[in-house]
BADRENVEX-388509 format. One record per residue (C-alpha): x negated, y negated, z; residue in three letters. Coordinates in pm, whole numbers, padded with zeros to 5 digits, always signed. Layout:
BEGIN
XYZALA...
***
This chain:
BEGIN
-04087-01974-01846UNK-03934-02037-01523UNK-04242-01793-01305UNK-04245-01798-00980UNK-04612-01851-00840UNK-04662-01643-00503UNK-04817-01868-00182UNK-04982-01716+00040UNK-05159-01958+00324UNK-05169-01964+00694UNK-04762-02010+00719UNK-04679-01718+00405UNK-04557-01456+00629UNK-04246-01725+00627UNK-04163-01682+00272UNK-03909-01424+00350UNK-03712-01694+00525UNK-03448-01836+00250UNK-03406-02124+00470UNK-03813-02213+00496UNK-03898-02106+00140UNK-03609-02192-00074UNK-03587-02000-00408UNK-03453-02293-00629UNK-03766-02512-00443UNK-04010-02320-00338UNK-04038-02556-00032UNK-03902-02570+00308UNK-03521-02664+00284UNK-03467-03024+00301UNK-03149-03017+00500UNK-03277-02787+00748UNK-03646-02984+00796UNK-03609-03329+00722UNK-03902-03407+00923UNK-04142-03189+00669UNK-04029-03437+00405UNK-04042-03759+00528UNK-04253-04053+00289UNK-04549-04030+00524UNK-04598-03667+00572UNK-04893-03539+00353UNK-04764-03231+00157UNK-05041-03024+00297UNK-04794-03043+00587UNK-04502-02977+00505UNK-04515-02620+00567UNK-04686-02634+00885UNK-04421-02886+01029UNK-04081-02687+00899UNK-04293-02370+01046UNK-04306-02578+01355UNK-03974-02625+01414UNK-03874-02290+01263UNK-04082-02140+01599UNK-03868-02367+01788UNK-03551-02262+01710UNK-03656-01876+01783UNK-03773-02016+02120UNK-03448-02209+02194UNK-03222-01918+02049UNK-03093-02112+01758UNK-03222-01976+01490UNK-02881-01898+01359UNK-02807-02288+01405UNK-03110-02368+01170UNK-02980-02160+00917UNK-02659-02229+00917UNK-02729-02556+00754UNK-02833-02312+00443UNK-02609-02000+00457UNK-02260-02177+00578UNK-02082-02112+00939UNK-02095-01737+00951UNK-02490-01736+01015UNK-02368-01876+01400UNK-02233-01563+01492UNK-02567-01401+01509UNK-02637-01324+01887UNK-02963-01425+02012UNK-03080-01272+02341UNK-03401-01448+02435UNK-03641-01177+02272UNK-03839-01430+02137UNK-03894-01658+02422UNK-03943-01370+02678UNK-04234-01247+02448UNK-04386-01613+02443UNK-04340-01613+02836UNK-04515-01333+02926UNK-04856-01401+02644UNK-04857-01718+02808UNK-04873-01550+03157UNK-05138-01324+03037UNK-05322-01549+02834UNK-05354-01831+03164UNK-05432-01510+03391UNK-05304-01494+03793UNK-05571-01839+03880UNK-05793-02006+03732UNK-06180-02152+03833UNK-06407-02427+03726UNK-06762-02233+03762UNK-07049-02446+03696UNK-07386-02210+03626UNK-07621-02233+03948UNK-07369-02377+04197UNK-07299-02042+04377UNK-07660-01971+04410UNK-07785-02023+04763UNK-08110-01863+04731UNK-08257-02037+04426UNK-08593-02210+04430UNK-08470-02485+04256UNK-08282-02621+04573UNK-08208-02963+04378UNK-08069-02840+04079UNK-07846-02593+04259UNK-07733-02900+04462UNK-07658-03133+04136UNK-07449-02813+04020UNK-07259-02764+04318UNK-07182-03164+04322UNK-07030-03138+03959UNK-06842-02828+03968UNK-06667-02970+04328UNK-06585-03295+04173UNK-06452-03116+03842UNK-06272-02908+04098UNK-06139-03210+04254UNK-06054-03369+03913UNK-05849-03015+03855UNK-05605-03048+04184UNK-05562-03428+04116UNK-05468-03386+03733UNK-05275-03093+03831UNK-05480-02929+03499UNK-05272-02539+03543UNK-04950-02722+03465UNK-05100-02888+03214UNK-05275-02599+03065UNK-04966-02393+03080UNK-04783-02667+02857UNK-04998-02648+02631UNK-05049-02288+02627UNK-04675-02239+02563UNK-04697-02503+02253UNK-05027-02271+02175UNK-04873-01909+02184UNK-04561-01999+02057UNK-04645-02248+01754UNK-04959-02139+01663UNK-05124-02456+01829UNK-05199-02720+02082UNK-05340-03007+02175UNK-05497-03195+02457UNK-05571-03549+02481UNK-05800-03721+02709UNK-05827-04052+02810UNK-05932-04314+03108UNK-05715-04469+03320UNK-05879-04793+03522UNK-05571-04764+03761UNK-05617-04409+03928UNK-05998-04447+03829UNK-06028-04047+03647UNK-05972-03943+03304UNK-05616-03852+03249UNK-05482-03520+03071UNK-05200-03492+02802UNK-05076-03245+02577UNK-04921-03270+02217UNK-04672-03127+02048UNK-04886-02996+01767UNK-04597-03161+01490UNK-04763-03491+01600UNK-05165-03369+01521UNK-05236-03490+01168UNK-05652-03448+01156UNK-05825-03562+00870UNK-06044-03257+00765UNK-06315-03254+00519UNK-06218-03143+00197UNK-06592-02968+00116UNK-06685-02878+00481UNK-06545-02594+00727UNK-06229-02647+00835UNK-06299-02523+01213UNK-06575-02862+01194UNK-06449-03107+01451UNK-06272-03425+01208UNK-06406-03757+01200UNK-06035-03921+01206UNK-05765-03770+01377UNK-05371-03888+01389UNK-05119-03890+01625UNK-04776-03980+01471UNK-04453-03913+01489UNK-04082-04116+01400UNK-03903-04355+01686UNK-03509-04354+01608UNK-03346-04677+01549UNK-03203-04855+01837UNK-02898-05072+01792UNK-02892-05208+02135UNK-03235-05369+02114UNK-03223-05425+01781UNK-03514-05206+01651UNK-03511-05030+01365UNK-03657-04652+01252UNK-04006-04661+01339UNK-04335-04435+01279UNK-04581-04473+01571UNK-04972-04367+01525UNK-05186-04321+01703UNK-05596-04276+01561UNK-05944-04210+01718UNK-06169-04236+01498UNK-06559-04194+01467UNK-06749-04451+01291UNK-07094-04661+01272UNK-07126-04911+01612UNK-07029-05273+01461UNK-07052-05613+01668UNK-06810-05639+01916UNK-06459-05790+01874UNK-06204-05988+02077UNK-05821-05984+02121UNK-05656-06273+01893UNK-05382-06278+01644UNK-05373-06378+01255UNK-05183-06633+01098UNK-04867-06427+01090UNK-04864-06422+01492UNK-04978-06048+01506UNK-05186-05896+01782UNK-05541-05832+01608UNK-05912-05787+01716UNK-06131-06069+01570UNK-06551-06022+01552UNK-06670-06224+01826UNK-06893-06491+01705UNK-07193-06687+01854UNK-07192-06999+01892UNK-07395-07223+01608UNK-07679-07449+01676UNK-07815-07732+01471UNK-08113-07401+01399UNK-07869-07129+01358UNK-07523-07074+01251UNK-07268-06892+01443UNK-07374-06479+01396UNK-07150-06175+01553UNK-07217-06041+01883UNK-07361-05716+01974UNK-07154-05527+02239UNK-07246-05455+02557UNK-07577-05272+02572UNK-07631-05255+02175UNK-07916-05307+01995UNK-08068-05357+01599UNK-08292-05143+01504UNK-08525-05212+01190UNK-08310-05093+00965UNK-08015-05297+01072UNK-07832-05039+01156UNK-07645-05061+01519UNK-07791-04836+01832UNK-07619-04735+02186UNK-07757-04520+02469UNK-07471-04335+02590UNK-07531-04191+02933UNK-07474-03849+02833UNK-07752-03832+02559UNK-08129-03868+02556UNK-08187-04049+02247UNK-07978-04353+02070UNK-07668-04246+01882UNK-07533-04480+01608UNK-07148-04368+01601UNK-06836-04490+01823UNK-06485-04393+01875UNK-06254-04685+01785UNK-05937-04631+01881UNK-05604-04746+01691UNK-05194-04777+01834UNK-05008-04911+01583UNK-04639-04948+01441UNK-04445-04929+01097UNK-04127-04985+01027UNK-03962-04736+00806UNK-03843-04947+00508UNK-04194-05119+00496UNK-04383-04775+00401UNK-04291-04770-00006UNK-04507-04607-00251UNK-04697-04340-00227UNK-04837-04309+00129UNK-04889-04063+00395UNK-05005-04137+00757UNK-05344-04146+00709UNK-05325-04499+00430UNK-05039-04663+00581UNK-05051-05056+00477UNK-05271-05190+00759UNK-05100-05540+00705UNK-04750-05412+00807UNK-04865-05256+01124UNK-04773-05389+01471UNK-05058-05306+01707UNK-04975-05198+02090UNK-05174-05379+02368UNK-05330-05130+02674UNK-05282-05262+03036UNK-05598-05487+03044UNK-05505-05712+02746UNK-05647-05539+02498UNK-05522-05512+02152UNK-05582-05141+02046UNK-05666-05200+01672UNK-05999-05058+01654UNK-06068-05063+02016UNK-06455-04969+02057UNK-06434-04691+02371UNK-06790-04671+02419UNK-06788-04334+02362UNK-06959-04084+02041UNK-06671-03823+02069UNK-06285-03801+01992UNK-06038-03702+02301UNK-05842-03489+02148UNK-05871-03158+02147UNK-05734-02869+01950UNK-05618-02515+02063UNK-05606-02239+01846UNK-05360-01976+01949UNK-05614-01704+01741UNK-05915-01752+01612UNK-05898-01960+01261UNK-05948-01735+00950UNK-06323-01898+00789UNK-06316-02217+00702UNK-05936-02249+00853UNK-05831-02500+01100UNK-05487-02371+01237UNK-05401-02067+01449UNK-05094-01815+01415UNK-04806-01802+01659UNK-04796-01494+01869UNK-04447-01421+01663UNK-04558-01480+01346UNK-04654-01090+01211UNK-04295-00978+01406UNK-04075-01234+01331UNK-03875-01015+01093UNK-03789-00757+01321UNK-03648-01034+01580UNK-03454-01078+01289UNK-03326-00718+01262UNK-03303-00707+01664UNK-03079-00989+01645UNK-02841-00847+01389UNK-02847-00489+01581UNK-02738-00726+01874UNK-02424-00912+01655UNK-02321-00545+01522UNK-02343-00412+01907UNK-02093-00714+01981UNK-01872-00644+01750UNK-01845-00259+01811UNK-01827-00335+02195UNK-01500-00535+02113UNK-01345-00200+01928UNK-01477+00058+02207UNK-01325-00170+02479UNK-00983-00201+02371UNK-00968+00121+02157UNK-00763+00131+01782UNK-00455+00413+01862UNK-00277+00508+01565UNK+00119+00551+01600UNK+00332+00816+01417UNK+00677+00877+01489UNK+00782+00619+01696UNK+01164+00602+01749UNK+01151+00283+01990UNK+01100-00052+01843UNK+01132-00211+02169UNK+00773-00303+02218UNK+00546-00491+02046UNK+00279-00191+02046UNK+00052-00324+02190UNK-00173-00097+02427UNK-00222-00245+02776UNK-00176-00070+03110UNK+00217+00024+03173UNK+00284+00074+02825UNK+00555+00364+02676UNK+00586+00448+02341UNK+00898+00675+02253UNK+00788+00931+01997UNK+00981+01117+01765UNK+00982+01523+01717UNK+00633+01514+01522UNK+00504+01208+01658UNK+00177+01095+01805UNK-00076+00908+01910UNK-00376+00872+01752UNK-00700+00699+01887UNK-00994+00625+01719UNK-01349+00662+01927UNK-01595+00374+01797UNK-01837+00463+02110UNK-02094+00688+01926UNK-02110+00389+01729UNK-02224+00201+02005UNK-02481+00430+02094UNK-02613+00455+01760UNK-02652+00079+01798UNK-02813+00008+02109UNK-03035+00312+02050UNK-03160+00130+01733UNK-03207-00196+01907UNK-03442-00011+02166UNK-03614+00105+01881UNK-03696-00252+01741UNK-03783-00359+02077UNK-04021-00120+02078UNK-04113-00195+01732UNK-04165-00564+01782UNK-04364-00507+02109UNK-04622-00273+01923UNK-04651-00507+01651UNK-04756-00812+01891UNK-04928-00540+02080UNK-04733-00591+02436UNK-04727-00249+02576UNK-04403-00163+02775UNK-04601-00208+03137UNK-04698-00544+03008UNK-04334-00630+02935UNK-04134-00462+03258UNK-03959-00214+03122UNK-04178+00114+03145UNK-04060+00290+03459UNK-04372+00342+03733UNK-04256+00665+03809UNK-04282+00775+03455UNK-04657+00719+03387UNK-04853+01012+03443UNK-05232+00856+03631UNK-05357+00551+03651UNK-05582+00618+03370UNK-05310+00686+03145UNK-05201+00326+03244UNK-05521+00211+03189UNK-05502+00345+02828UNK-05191+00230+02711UNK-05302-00130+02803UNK-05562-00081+02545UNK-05396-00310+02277UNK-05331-00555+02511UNK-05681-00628+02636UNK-05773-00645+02270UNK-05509-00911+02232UNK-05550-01103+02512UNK-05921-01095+02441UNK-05922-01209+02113UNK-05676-01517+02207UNK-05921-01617+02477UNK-06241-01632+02277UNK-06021-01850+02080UNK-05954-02076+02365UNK-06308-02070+02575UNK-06487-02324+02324UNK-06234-02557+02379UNK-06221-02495+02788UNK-06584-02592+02791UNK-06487-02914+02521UNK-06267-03008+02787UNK-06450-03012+03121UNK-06751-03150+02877UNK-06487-03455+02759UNK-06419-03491+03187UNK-06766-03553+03281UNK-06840-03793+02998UNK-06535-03976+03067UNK-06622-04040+03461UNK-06982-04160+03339UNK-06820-04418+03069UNK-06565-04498+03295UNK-06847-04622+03569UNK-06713-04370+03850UNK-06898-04461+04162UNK-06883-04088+04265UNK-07032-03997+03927UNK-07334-04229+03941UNK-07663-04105+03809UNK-07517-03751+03715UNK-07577-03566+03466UNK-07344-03357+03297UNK-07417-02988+03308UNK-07192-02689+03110UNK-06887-02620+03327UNK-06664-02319+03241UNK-06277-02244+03300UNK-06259-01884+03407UNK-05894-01736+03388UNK-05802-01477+03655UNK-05727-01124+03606UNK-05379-01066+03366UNK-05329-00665+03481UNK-05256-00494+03802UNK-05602-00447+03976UNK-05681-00179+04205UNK-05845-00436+04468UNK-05943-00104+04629UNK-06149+00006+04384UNK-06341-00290+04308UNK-06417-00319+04673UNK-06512+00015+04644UNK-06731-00063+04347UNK-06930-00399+04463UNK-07003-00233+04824UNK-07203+00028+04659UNK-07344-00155+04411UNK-07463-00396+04659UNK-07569-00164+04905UNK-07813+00009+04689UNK-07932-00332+04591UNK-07889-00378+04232UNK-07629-00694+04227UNK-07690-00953+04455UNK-07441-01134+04748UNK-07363-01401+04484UNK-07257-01138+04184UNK-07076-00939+04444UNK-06855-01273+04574UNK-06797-01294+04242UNK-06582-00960+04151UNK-06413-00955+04377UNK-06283-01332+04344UNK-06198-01197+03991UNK-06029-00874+04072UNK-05751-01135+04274UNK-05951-01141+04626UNK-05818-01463+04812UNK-06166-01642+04820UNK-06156-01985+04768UNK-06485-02098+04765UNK-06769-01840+04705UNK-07049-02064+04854UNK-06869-02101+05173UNK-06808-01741+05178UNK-07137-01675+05133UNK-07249-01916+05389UNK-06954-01764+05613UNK-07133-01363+05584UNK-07507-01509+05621UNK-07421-01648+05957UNK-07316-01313+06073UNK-07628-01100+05909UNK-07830-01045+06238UNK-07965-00765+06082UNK-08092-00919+05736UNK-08223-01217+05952UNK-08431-00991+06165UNK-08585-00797+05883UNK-08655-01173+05728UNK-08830-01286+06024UNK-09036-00974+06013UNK-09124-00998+05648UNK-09147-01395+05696UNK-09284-01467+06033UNK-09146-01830+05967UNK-08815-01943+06286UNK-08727-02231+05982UNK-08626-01960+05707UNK-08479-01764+05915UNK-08264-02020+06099UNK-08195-02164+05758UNK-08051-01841+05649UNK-07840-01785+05957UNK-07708-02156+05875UNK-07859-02288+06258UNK-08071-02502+06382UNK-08444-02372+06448UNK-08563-02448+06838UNK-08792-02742+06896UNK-09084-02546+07052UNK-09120-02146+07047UNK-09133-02013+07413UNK-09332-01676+07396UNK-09148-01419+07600UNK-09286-01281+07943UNK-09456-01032+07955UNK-09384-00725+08186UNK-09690-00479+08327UNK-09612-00137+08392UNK-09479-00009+08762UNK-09378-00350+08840UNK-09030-00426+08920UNK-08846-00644+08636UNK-08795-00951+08833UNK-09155-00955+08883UNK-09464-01048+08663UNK-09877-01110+08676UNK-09820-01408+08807UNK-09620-01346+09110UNK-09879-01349+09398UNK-09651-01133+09616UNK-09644-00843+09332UNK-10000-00848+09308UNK-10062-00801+09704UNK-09790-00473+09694UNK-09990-00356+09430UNK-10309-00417+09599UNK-10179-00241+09911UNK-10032+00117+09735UNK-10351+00128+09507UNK-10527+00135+09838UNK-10313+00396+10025UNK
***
């Protein structure tokens, strides 16, 4: 009967777009997202990637471009301002915070028992902190925050590089992540198989043609290990490496490195992360297709394995099933919210205010077009008895009028106002419905907010915002300094010998104007009466934007002036070692008591001093 069946999924609040849900289709256009529709996209995905690029062109301000391939030339004379893009900007500025600081748990604390563990944390969070300035990991993060807050999602991808000897840091468009999730299980479960894929144009001058490049880590049981070779059509391959036969046994595969059989006949490894055996790898997989071999019905994750041209890494080796020697996959997604249940995507900060961008930008167009009629006014002529001039208005110009003749003008600048006073409102409007408060945003006037509580208040929605898009993201901060550690140990780091790896954190700075007053104010009372310790203390105020760089040394840095505290902890200690330990010194050899003076005698003298004695001898006999 021709019905029309209503979608709604994580990318519905689109549907209103004729150009990403066309009404003949039901689909995203084809003209205006090829990409959706290629052979090898699954049609799960289809959405997701035109949603993708529909983000995009909001970002870029050519959102009118994208739809003019539906709705003809005129939708390119929609103005586009940037409201979209500064929005994305400034989430992404509050979302990364003013710093940020790898914390391992323990590594601050200088008075713990446990003087060893305390050390083996402070080792792990400085080298993670040294892995952070060499990887330069803000600039990454804020790439992929960007990706995050204005798609919906990103990704990072680990991996080690023998050359510069750390584990190196990428990040994804998410239009290249194709996971494989389980069709029974929770979709926020970490895959088993994940893709990495996307189309390489032809080039004429080196005679290549269209391409699709994938890339795919994958988690499976530990088989024998394999070799670099090629088949009998010349390709690059892995073979199973084979023993060599005897006249008592014939050739059998080769365990890998370290591997072992257990009774079942099932394949064991002892990674150095874990305590017990684990029976799973990650194999890793670069290959290439040529467009015109992928016929049928395939999508990227069944492409015909005997078309594929694998890729070879700098040591040699042919990356078709590559064993990595480690029980994880590299590749980490961002959520820019927290996944509905059993959901794997997030939703773009724009998504729920998308339609009023819309409405802003044709406010803007009208606004353009009424500016043009208010800055060279429309004058209407009556009368004239000169036909000299062209009538034209400009500066200079004379009209002759008759007896009853006139001029006429015709004020579009209430227009105007109307206008721009109706774009202010859907600025407003859009900000409240992403819940950026004018402070947030720049625009509020200082002068005009009443107390600083009243400022405090009306950044109410943001905090909510802001936190809710950062318990999204701390999972996969800790996924990621987790990944970094494992990778130094597989990668046989010198420095990273005999560690283990402990739970690191990523704490973002502060994202609103602090009173750094306040807080002082705050943690010098608090610690005064004695109910949060030095280390706590160090700690607010390195969050409320304090320039401390390293809280241990700080700490070490006010110890070593405590006379005071020392004194009282020689008292209640009686013990030169503590106390010179505390002060950050070195404890004297031997302990000279101090001499001791008698009363009536003069100070340079003492018991000893034979003179002193005979003066006092002599007055006591006068």
């Amino acid at each position: 009967m021709g019905l029309k069946s209503l979608v709604i999924d994580a990318w519905s609040w689109l549907n209103y777009k004729p150009v990403y849900s066309d009404p003949s289709l039901g689909m995203p256009n084809r003209r205006a997202f090829p990409e959706a529709h290629a052979s090898w996209v699954p049609a799960a995905d289809e959405r997701r990637l035109a949603a993708y690029k529909l983000l995009a062109a909001y970002d870029n301000n050519q959102a009118g471009e994208l739809a003019e391939l539906r709705d003809g030339p005129s939708a390119r004379e929609r103005r586009e301002f940037g409201d979209p893009s500064m929005f994305i900007d400034t989430l992404v500025a509050h979302v990364m915070g003013r710093e940020q600081h790898i914390t391992v748990p323990g590594a601050e604390q200088t008075d713990t028992e446990n003087e060893t563990a305390a050390a083996a944390a402070e080792r792990v969070q400085d080298m993670l902190r040294d892995w952070a300035d060499d990887e330069l990991l803000p600039m990454r993060m804020l790439q992929c925050e960007r990706k995050a807050v204005g798609l919906g999602d990103g990704v990072y991808l680990l991996y080690w590089d023998p050359a510069k000897q750390r584990p190196r840091l990428k990040t994804y468009d998410p239009g290249f992540y194709f996971p494989v999730l389980p069709e029974d299980g929770d979709g926020a479960d970490y895959p088993d198989r994940v893709h990495i894929a996307w189309e390489l144009p032809e080039d004429p001058k080196r005679g290549l043609k269209p391409r699709l490049r994938r890339i795919t880590y994958e988690l499976d049981w530990i088989r024998p290990a394999t070799a670099s070779g090629v088949d009998r059509a010349g390709r690059a391959v892995r073979a199973p490496v084979m023993s060599d036969p005897t006249d008592d046994t014939p050739a059998a595969p080769v365990l890998g490195r370290g591997d072992q059989v257990d009774d079942s006949g099932a394949i064991s490894r002892m990674y150095p992360w874990n305590d017990e055996p684990a029976y799973r790898t990650c194999y890793l997989t670069d290959a290439t297709w040529e467009l015109g071999d992928l016929k049928g019905n395939v999508d990227v994750d069944d492409l015909p394995m005997d078309k594929a041209s694998f890729a070879t890494n700098g040591a040699g080796e042919v990356l078709d099933r590559l064993d990595l020697y480690i029980d994880f996959i590299p590749v980490i997604h961002v959520p820019n919210t927290v996944p509905p249940a059993e959901e794997h995507w997030g939703q773009s900060s724009l998504a729920k205010a998308l339609q009023a961008f819309d409405e802003l930008a044709s406010t803007d167009t009208d606004s353009a077009r009424a500016s043009a009629t208010t800055g060279l006014p429309m004058i209407g002529i009556s009368g004239i008895t000169s036909h000299r001039h062209d009538q034209h208005v400009g500066p200079g110009t004379l009209f002759t009028l008759g007896e009853n003749g006139r001029l006429t003008a015709v004020d579009t600048s209430p227009a105007l106002r109307e206008l721009r006073a109706h774009g202010h409102d859907l600025a407003d409007r859009a900000a409240n419905v992403v819940r950026l408060p004018a402070v947030s945003l720049g625009t509020m006037d200082p002068s005009k907010v009443p107390s600083g509580y009243a400022l405090e208040l009306s950044l109410g929605p943001l905090d909510s915002l802001i936190s809710g898009m950062r318990l999204a993201r701390d999972h996969k901060d800790r996924l990621l300094l987790r990944f970094v550690q494992r990778l130094f140990l597989a990668g046989q780091h010198p420095d990273w010998a005999g560690v283990t790896p402990l739970p690191a954190r990523l704490v973002r700075g502060p994202y609103t104007p602090t009173d750094k007053a306040a807080v002082l104010e705050q943690v010098a009372t608090a610690y005064k009466a004695e109910v949060i310790s030095l280390e706590t203390a160090i700690r607010m105020l390195t969050e409320a934007g304090w320039p401390i760089d390293d809280a241990e040394k700080e700490i070490e840095q006010i110890q070593a002036r405590s006379f005071e505290q020392a004194r009282m902890l020689a008292d209640a200690l009686g013990n030169p070692d503590e106390v010179a330990a505390f002060l950050g010194r070195q404890a004297p050899d031997e302990q000279v008591a101090p001499t001791v003076q008698l009363p009536g005698l003069p100070a340079a003298a003492t018991v000893d001093d034979p003179v002193a004695q005979g003066q006092q001898g002599s007055r006591g006999s006068e």
